[in-house]
C-alpha positions as CSV (number, residue, x, y, z in Angstrom):
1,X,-83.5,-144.0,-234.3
2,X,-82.2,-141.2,-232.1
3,X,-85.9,-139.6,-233.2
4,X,-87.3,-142.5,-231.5
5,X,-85.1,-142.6,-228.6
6,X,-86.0,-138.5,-227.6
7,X,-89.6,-139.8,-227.7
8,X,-89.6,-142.6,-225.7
9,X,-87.8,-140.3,-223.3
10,X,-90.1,-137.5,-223.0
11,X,-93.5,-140.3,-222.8
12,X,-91.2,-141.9,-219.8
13,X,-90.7,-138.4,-217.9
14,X,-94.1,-137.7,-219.0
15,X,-95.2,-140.9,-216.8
16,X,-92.7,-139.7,-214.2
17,X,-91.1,-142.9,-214.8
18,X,-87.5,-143.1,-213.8
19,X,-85.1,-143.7,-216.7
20,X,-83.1,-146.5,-216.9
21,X,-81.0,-148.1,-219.4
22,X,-83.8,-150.2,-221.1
23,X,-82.4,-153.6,-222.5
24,X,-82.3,-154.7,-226.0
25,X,-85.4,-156.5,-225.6
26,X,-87.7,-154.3,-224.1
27,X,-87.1,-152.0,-227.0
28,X,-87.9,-154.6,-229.2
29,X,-91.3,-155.9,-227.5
30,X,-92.1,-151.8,-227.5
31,X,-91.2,-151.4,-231.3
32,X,-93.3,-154.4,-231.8
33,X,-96.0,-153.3,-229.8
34,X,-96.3,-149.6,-231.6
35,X,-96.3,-151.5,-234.9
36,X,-99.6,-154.0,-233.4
37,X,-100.8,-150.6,-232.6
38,X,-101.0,-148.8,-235.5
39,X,-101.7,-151.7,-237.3
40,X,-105.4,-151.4,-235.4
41,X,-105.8,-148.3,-235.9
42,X,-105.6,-148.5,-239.6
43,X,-107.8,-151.4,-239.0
44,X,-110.6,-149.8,-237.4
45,X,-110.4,-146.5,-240.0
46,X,-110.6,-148.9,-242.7
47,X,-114.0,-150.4,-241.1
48,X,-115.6,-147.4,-240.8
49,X,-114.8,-145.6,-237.2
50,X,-113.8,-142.1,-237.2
51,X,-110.3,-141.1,-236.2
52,X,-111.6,-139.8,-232.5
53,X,-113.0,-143.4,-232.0
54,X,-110.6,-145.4,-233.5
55,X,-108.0,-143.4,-231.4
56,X,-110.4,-144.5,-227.9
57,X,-110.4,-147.9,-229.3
58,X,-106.6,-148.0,-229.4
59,X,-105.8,-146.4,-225.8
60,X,-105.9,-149.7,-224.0
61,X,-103.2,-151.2,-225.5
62,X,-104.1,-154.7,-224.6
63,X,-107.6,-154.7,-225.7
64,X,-108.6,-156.1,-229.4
65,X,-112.1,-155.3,-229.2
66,X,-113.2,-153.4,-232.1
């Protein structure tokens, strides 16, 4: 967890995004979100796009086109 925590903290200063101390659910919908993530990325190997492709596929985090 405190694995997590470091990374989510270095992608936030990354994004110069000011941290704060996120709530319970945020976390959650973020965990959640990763997990949908990967989830179409394994997807999209499994169909047949490279890694490089799937990877472009899966950089809009709100898109399910395939």
């Amino acid at each position: 967890m405190k694995e997590n925590e470091k990374g989510l903290d270095k992608l936030l200063n990354t994004a110069n995004v000011k941290k704060h101390d996120p709530d319970v659910e945020s976390v959650e919908c973020f965990r959640r979100l990763a997990k949908m993530t990967k989830i179409k990325y394994d997807a999209l190997i499994k169909e047949g796009f490279n890694k490089d492709q799937a990877l472009e596929l899966c950089k809009n985090i709100l898109s399910m086109n395939t």
